[in-house]
C-alpha positions as CSV (number, residue, x, y, z in Angstrom):
1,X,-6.4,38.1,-13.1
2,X,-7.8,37.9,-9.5
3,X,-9.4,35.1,-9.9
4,X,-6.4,33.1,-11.2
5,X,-4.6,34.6,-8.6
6,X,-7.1,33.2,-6.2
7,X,-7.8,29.8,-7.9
8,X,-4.1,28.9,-8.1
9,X,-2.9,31.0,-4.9
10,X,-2.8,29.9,-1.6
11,X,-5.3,31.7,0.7
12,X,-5.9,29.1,3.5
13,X,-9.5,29.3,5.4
14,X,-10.7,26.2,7.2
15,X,-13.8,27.4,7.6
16,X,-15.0,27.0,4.0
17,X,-11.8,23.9,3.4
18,X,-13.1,20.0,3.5
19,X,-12.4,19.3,7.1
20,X,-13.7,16.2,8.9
21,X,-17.3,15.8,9.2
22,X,-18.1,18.8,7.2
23,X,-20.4,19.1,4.2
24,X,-17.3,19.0,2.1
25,X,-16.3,15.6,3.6
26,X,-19.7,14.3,2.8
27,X,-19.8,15.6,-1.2
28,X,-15.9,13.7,-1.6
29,X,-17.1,10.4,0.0
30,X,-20.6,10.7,-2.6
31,X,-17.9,11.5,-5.5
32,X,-16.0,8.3,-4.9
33,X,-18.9,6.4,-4.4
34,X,-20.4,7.3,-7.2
35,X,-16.9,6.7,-9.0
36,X,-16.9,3.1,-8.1
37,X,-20.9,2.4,-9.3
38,X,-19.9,4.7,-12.4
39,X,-17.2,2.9,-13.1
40,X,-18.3,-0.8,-12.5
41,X,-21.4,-0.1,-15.0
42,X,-19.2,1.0,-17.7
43,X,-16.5,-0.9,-17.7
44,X,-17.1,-3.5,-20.0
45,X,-18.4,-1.6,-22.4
46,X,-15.3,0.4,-22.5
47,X,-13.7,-3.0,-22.4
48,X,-15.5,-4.0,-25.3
49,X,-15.2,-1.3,-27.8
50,X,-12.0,0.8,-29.5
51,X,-12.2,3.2,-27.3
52,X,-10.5,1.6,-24.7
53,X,-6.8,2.7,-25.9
54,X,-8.1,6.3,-25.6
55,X,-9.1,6.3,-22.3
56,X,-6.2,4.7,-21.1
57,X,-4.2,7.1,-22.3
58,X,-6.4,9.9,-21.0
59,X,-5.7,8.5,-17.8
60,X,-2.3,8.2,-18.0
61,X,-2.6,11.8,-18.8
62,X,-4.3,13.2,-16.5
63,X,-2.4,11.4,-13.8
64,X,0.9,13.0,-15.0
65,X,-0.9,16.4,-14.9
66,X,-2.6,16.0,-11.6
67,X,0.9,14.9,-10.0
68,X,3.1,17.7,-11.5
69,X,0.5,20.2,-10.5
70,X,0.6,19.3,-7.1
71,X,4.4,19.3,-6.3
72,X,4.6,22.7,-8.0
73,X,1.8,24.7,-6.8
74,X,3.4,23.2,-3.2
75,X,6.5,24.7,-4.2
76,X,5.2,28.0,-5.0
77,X,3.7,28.1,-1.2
78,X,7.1,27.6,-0.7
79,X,6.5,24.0,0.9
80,X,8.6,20.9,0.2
81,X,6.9,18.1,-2.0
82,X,8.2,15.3,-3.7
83,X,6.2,12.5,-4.5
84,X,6.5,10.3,-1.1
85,X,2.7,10.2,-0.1
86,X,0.8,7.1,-0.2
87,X,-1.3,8.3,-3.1
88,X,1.7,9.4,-5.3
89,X,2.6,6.0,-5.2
90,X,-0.6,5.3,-6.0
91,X,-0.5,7.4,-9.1
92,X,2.8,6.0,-10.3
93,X,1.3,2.6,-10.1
94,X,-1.7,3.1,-11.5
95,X,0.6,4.8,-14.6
96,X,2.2,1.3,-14.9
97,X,-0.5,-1.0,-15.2
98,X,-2.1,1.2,-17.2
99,X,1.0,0.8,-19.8
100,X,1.3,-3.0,-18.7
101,X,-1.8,-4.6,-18.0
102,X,0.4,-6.1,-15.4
103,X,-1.4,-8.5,-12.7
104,X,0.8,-8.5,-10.4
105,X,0.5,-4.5,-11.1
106,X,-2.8,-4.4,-10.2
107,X,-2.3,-6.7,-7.0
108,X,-0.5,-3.2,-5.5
109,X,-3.1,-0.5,-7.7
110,X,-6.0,-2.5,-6.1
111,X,-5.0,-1.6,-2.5
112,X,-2.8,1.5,-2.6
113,X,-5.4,3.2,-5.4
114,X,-8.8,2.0,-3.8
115,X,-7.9,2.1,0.3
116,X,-5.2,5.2,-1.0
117,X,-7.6,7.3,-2.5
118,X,-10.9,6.4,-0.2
119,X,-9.2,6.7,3.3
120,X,-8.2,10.4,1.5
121,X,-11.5,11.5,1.0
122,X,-13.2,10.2,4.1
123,X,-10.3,11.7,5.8
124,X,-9.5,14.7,3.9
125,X,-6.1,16.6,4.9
126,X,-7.1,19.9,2.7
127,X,-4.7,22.3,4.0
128,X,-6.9,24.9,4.5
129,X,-7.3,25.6,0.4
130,X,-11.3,26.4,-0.3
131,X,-13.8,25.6,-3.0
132,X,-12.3,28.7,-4.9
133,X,-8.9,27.2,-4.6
134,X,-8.2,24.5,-7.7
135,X,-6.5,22.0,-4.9
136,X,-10.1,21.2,-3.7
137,X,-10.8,19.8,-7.2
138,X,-7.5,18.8,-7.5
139,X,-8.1,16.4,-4.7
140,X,-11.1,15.0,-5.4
141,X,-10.4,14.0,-9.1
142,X,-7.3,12.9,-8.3
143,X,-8.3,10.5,-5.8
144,X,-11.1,10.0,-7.4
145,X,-9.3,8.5,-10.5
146,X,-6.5,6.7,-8.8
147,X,-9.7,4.4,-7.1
148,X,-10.9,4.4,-11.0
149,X,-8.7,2.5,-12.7
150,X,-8.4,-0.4,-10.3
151,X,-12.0,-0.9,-10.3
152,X,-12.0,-0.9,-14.3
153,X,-9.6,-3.8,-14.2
154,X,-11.4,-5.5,-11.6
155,X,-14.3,-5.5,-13.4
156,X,-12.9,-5.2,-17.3
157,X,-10.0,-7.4,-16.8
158,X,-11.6,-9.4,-14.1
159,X,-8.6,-9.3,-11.9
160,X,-8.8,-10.8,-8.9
161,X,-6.1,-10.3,-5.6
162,X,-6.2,-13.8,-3.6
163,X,-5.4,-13.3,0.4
164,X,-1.8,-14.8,0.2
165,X,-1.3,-11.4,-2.4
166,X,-3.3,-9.3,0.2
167,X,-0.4,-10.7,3.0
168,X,2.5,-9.7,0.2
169,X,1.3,-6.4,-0.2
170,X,0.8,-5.8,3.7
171,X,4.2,-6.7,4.1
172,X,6.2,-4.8,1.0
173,X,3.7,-1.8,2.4
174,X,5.3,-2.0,6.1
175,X,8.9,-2.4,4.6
176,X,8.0,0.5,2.0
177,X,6.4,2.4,5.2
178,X,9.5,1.9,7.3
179,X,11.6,3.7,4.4
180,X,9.3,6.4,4.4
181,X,8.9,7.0,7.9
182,X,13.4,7.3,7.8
183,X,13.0,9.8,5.4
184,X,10.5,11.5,7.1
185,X,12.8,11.7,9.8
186,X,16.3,12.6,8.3
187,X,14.2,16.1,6.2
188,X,12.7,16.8,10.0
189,X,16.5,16.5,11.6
190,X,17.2,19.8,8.4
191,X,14.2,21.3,9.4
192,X,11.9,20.7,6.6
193,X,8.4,19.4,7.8
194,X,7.7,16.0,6.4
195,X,5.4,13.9,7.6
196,X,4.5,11.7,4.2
197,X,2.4,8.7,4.8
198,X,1.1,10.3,7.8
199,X,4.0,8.2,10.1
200,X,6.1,10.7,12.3
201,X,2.9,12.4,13.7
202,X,-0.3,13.2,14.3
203,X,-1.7,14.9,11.3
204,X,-4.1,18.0,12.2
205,X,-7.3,16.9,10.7
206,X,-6.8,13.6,13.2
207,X,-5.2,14.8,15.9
208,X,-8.1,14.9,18.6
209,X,-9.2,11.7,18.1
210,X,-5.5,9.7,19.9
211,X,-4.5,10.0,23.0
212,X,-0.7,9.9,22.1
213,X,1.5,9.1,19.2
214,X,2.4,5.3,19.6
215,X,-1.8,5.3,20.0
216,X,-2.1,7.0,16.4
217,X,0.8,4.6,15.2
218,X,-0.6,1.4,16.1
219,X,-4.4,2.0,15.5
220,X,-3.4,3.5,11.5
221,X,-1.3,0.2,11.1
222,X,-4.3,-1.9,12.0
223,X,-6.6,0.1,10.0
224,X,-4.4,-0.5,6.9
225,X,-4.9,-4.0,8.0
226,X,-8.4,-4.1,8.6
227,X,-9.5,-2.1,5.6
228,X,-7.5,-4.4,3.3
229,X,-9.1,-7.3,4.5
230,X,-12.6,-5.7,4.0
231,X,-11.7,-5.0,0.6
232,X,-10.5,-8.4,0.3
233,X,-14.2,-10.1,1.2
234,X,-16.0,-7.8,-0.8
235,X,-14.3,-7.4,-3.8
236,X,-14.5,-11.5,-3.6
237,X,-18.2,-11.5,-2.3
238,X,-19.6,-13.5,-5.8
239,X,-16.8,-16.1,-5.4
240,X,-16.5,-16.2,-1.6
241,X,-20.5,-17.4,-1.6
242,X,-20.2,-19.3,-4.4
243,X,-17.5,-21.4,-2.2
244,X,-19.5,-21.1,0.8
245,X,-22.7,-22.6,-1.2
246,X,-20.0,-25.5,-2.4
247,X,-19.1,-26.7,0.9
248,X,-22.7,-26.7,2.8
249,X,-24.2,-28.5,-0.5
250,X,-20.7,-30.7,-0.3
251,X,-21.3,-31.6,3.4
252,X,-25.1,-31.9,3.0
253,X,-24.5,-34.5,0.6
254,X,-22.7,-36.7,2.7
């Protein structure tokens, strides 16, 4: 009974938490790595047998239990949570195309799941709960899997996102950002701390790196930006230098 009471309670120690540039920080950015090798060998094999329908649904599964378990053990703190953060739109996403095969589906998965659930563990926000805590493997499987399934289709499915859909989604993330950041502000007007998306301040684990809040604002916006884009060239490396290798033979040629 103590240790349930300690895996699914809520003692808080930083010390022995993932925080920034700790050895806990290191072991989630292996994790996802290795989730995105893992999952790029396997995939179509998985693709190519009757076992695919299973692990769909397994995933489907586990996202539901992962999400439900996180809003509730947040309300037992007490501390609000409703599913506004970046990677719970992630989750629900990922739920979709994983009933849909849906391309334009995955054009959203590919960026909220991979950047979502990567810029989570290499910038953990662990609220203090340790490695005797079950929200430290919460986090990492959870993120760890909503990166998962975009990869499989990427590689299963061969999905591709072209840069006009990497624009779209920038934009319908602003406007969706926008919303968020509104709501953000009407709970903090009741008094209910609400910062989802990370929009209407600093978050702790970042908070010495800016100078001031329009800083933070501006810099997280272009990192979206940035990070997309690197995405972009390397999830189209193969066809961007097969293009490349087109054009030099092409001008060569003449």
């Amino acid at each position: 009974m103590v240790f349930l009471r300690t895996f699914f309670g809520h003692d808080l120690d930083f010390d022995k938490a993932a925080t920034m540039f700790s050895i806990h920080n290191l072991i989630y950015v292996v994790l996802a790595v290795l989730t995105i090798i893992v999952v790029l060998r396997i995939s179509n094999r998985i693709k190519s047998s009757d076992k695919e329908r299973y692990l769909k649904r397994y995933w489907i599964g586990l996202l539901v239990i992962l999400e439900i378990l996180y809003h509730l053990h947040n309300w037992t703190y007490p501390r609000f949570s409703i599913p506004l953060h970046i990677c719970s739109f992630a989750v629900m996403i990922n739920i979709y195309l994983l009933f849909t095969d849906s391309k334009k589906v995955f054009n959203y998965a590919f960026f909220f799941g991979i950047l979502g659930g990567l810029m989570a563990l290499s910038f953990p926000n662990s609220w203090g709960y340790t490695y005797l805590n079950f929200r430290y493997y919460h986090f990492v499987i959870l993120h760890c899997t909503i990166i998962a399934v975009p990869v499989y289709y990427y590689k299963a499915y061969g999905y591709r996102v072209d840069y006009k859909t990497l624009i779209d989604v920038f934009k319908h993330t602003l406007i969706l950002g926008i919303i968020v950041f509104l709501a953000n502000g009407i709970f903090l007007y009741y008094g209910i701390d609400s910062n989802y998306w990370f929009l209407n301040y600093i978050p702790a684990n970042v908070d010495g790196f800016f100078t001031s809040y329009p800083v933070y604002v501006i810099t997280f916006i272009s990192l979206v930006f940035l990070t997309m884009n690197i995405l972009f060239v390397v999830s189209n490396f193969a066809e961007v230098k097969e293009n490349l290798l087109h054009k030099i033979k092409k001008d060569i040629s003449n």
